[in-house]
C-alpha positions as CSV (number, residue, x, y, z in Angstrom):
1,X,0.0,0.0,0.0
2,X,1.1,3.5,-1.0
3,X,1.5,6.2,1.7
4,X,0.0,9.7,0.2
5,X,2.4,11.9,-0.7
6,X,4.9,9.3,-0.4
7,X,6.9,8.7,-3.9
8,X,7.0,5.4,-5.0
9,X,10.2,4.4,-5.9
10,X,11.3,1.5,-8.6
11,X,14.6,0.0,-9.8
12,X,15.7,-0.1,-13.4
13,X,17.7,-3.7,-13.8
14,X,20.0,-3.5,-16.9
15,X,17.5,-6.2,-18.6
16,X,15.0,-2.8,-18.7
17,X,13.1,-4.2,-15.5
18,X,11.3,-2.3,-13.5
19,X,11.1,-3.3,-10.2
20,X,8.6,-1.8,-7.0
21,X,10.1,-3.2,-3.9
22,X,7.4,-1.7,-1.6
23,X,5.2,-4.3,-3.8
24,X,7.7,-7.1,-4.4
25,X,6.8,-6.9,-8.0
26,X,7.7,-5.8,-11.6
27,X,5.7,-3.2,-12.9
28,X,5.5,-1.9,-16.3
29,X,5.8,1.6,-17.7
30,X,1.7,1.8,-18.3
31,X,1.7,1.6,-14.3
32,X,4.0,4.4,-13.7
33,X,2.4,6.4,-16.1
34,X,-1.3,5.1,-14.2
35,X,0.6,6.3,-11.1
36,X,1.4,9.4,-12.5
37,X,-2.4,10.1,-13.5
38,X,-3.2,9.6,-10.4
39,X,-0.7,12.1,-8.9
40,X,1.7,9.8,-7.1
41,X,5.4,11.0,-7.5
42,X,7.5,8.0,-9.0
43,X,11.2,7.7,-8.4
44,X,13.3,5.8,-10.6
45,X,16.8,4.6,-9.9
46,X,19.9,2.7,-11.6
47,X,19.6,-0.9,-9.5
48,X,23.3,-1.0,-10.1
49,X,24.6,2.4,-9.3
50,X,21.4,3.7,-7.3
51,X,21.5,7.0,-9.4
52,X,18.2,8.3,-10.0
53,X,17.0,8.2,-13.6
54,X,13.5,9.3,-13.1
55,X,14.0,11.6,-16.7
56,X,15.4,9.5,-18.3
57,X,13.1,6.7,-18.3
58,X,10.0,8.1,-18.3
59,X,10.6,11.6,-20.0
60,X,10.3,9.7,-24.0
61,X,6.8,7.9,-22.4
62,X,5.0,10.8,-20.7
63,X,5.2,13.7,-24.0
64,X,2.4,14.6,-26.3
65,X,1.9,12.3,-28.6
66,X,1.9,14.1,-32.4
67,X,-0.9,13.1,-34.8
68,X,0.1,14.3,-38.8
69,X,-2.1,16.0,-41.0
């Protein structure tokens, strides 16, 4: 269970797993974004290095997508 206003924070493996250990599960980039929606903060960081990558990995998912006339 999420705390509010508690971020939720997930591991990036190298194998591009994401991994939620508050849940003991691997989530997918569709529940991020869900989280996001719903206004929970999500923290992302490098399982090897702990460096947070937040940007990075969810910046190319979470822009407008552009329809062409």
């Amino acid at each position: 269970m999420v705390n509010p206003g508690e971020p939720i924070t997930v591991k990036l493996y190298g194998n591009r797993r994401l991994y939620q250990p508050g849940l003991a599960r691997y989530v997918t980039l569709s529940d991020l974004q869900a989280h996001g929606r719903d206004g929970i903060a999500v923290i992302v960081r490098d399982a090897a290095t702990g460096a947070e990558i937040t940007d990075q990995v969810l910046s190319p998912h979470l822009s407008p997508r552009r329809t062409e006339h």
